[in-house]
PLY file of the C-alpha trace (Angstrom):
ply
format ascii 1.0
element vertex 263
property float x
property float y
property float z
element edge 262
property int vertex1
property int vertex2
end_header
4.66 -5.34 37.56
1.66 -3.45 36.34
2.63 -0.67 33.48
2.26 3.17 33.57
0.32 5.02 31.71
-0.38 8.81 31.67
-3.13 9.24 28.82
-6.21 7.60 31.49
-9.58 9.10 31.22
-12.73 7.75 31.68
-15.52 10.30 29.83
-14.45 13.50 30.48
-12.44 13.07 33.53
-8.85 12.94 32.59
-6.59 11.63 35.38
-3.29 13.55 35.48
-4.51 16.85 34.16
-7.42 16.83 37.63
-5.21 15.75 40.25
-5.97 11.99 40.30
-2.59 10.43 39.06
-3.10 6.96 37.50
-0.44 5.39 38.83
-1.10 1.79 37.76
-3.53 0.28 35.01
-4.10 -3.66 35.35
-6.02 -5.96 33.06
-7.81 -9.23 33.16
-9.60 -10.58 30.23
-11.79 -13.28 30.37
-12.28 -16.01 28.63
-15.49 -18.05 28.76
-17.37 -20.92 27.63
-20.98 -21.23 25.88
-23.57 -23.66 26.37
-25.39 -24.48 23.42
-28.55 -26.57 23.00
-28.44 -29.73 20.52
-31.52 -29.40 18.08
-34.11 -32.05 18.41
-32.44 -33.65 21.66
-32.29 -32.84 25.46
-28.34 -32.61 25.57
-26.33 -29.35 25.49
-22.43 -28.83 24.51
-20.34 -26.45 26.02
-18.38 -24.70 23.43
-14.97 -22.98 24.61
-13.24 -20.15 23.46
-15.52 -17.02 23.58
-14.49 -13.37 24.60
-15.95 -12.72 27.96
-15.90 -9.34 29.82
-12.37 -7.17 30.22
-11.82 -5.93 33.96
-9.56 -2.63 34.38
-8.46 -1.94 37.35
-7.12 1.71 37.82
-4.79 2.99 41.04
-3.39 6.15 42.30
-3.48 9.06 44.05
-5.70 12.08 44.66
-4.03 15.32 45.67
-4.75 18.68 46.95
-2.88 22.28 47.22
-5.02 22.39 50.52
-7.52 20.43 52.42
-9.94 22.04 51.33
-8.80 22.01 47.75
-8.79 17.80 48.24
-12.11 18.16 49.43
-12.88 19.65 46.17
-10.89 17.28 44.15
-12.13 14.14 45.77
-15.44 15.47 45.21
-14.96 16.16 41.73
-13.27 12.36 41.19
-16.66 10.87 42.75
-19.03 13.30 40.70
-17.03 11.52 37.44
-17.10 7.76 38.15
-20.90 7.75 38.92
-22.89 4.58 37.53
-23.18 4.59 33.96
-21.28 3.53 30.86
-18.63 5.97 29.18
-15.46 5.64 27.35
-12.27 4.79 29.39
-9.51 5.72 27.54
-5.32 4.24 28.55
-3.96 5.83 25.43
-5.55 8.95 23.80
-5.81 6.92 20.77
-7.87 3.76 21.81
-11.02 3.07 24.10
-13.09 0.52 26.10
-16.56 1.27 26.50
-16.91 0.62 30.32
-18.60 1.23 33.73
-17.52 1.49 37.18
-17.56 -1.82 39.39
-15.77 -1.11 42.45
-14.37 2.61 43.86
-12.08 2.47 47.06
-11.54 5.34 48.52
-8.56 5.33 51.50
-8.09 7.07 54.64
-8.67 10.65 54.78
-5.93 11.23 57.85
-4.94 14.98 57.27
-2.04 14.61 54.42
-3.27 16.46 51.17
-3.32 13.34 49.12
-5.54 10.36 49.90
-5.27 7.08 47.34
-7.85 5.77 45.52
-8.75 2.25 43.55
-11.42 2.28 40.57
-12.48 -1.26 39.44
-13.91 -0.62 35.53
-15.77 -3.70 33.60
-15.95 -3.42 29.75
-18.50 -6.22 28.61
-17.29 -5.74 25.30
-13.90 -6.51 25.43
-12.22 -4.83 22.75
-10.53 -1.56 22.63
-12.00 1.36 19.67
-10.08 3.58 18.16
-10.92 7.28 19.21
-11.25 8.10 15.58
-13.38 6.86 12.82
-12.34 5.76 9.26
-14.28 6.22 6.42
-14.10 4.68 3.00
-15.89 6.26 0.03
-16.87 3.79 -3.34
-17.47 6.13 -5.86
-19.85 5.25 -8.52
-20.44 1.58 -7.52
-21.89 -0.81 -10.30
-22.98 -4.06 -11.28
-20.14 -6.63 -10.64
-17.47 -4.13 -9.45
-15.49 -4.43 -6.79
-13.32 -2.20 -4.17
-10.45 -2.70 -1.71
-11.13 -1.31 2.06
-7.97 -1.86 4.73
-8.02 -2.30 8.27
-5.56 -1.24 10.25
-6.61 -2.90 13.30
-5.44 -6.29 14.93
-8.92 -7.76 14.83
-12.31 -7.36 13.07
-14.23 -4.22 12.53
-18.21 -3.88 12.36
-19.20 -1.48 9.74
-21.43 0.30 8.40
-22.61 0.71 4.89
-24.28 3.68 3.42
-25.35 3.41 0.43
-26.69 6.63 -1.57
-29.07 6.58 -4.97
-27.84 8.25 -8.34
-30.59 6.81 -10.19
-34.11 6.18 -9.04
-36.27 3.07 -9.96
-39.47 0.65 -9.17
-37.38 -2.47 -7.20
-33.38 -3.19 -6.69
-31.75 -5.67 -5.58
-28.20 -5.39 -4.25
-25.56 -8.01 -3.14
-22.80 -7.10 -1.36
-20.14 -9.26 -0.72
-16.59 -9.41 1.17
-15.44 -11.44 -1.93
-11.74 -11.67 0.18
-10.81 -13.07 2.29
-14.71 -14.18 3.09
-16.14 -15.17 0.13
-19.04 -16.85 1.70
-20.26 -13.66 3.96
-22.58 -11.71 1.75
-25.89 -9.41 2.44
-29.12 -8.88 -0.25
-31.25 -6.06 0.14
-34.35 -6.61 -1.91
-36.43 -3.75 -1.89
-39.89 -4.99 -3.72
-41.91 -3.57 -5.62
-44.93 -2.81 -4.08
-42.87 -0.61 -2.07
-43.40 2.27 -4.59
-39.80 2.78 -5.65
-36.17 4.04 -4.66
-35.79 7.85 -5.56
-32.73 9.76 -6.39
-30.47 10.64 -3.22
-32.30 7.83 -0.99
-29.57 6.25 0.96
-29.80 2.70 2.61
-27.69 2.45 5.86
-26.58 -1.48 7.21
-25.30 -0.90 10.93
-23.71 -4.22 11.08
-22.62 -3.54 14.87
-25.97 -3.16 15.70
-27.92 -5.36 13.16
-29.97 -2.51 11.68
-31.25 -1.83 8.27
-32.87 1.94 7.65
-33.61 4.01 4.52
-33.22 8.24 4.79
-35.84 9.94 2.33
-35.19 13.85 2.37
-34.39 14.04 6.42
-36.98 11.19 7.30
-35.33 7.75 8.69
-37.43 4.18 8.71
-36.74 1.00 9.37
-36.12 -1.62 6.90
-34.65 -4.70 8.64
-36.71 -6.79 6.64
-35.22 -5.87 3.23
-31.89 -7.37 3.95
-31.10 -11.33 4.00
-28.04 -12.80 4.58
-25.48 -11.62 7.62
-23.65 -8.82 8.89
-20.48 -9.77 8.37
-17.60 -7.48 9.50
-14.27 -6.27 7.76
-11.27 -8.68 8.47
-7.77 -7.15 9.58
-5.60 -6.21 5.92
-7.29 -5.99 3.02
-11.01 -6.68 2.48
-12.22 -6.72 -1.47
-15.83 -6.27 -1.69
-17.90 -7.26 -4.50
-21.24 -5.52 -6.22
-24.18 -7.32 -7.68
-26.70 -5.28 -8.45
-29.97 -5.08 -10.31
-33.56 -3.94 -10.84
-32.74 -0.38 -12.07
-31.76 2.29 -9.84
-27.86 2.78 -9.92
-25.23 4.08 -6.93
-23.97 7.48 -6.33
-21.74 5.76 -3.45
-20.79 3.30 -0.82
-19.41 5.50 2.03
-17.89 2.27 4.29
-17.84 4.06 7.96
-15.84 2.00 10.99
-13.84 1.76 14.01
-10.40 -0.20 14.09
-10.24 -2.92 17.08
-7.92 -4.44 19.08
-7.69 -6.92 21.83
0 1
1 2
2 3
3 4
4 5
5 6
6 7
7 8
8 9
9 10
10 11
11 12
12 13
13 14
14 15
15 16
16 17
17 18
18 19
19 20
20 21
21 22
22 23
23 24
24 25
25 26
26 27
27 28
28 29
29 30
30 31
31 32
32 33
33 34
34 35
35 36
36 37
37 38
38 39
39 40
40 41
41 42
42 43
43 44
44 45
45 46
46 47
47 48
48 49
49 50
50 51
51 52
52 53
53 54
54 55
55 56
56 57
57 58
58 59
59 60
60 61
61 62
62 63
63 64
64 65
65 66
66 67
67 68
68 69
69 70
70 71
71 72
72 73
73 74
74 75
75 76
76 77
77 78
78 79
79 80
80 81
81 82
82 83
83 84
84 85
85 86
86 87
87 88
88 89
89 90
90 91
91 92
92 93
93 94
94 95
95 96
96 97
97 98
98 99
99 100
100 101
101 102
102 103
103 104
104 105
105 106
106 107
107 108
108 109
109 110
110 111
111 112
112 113
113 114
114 115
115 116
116 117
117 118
118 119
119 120
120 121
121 122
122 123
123 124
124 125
125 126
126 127
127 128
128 129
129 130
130 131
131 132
132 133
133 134
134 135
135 136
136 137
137 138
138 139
139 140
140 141
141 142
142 143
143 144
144 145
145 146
146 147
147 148
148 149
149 150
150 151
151 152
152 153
153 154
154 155
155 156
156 157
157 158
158 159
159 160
160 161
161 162
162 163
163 164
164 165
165 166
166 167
167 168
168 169
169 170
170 171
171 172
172 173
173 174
174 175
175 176
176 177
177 178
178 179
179 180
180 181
181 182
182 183
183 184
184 185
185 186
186 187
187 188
188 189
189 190
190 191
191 192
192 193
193 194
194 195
195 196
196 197
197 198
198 199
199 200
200 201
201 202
202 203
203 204
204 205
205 206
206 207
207 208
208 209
209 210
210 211
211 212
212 213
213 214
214 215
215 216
216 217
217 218
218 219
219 220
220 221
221 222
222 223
223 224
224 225
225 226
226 227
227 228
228 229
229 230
230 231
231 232
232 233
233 234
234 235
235 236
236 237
237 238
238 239
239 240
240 241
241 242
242 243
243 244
244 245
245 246
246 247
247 248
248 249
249 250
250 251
251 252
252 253
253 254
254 255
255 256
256 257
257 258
258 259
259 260
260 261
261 262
């Protein structure tokens, strides 16, 4: 049997607290395969194993004081689960980011409750946590190192901002999940002929969403092409990163910013 939950809400709309009681929340994760093209050949393998989409499914029952009043709730309900993406929470601590598939709506026969079915696809399959952690390294240098935990089950994309104490013509910076990845790393080379880092620059890597930008006194540009290597993401338990650093300018901080997973 399906469980209950009472903390459903999908953006704004929470069920239980605007007459919409979700009585049942059911899940179906998928799991897919890849095919994957062998270089220099005309074959192809199909790799198995990869996180496909998550499919909610979401039942209960609209009510009304009056039916007019369950005019104006069901109205309400169908004004909230228009097209579009938006966080659908089950617990008040967790999210998918999802959109609506499938809405049933059942028969309107004069009672003052009518019940309803919402079909919700997530096609990223893992559930966020509502809030935010954030990790500050203060005073980073040449081969230090720092401990950031994760809480979650699974792996969390970060990002790393990464603010100037000290000016200077070029730097280059390694940064490296020493454990448990030693072999995941990113360089940002900023060269020369850029003109030099100033003091409070900061350098942002969105690893979640493979970007690379630099913030000079309220200005933001893009500077993907500084950075070689991968985004690698924070591993559940403790993560040790490791500084290597040159060229001159030193670190105010690395402010680590992410969201705890789960499956």
């Amino acid at each position: 049997m399906p469980e209950t939950y009472n903390q459903v809400a999908f953006g704004s709309f929470v069920y239980d607290a605007n007459n919409a009681s979700a009585g049942t929340w059911r899940e179906d994760l998928q799991v897919r395969s890849q095919v994957v093209p062998v270089p220099r050949s005309h074959r192809a393998l199909a790799r198995d194993g990869y996180l496909g989409t998550r499919m909610v499914a979401v039942e209960g029952m609209i009510e009304g004081t009056s039916l007019a009043d369950l005019r104006t709730q069901l109205d309400a309900f169908l004004a909230a689960h228009m097209p579009g993406h938006r966080n659908l929470y089950r617990d008040n601590d967790r999210y998918l980011v999802a959109e609506v598939r499938r809405l049933a709506i059942g028969e309107l026969d004069g009672l003052l409750w009518v019940p309803y079915s919402v079909q919700f696809e997530a096609a990223d399959p893992f559930f966020y946590a509502s809030t935010a952690s954030e990790d500050t390294w203060p005073s980073p240098a040449d081969t230090g190192t720092h401990v950031v935990t994760i809480a979650g089950a699974v792996t969390a994309a970060p990002t790393f901002a990464i603010t100037l104490a000290g000016g200077g013509a070029s730097l280059t910076l390694t940064l490296t999940n020493q454990a448990p990845t030693p072999d995941e790393a990113f360089t940002l080379t900023v060269p020369a002929a850029f003109g030099g880092l100033l003091v409070g620059d900061v350098l942002t890597v969105d690893t979640l969403n493979g970007t690379v930008t630099l913030t000079r006194g309220g200005a933001t540009t893009n500077r993907r092409s500084w950075l070689t290597g991968t985004f690698w993401e924070l591993q559940p338990g403790k993560n040790t990163l490791h500084l290597a650093l040159s060229g001159g300018p030193t670190l105010a901080s690395i402010v680590t910013v992410y969201r705890d997973r789960w499956l």
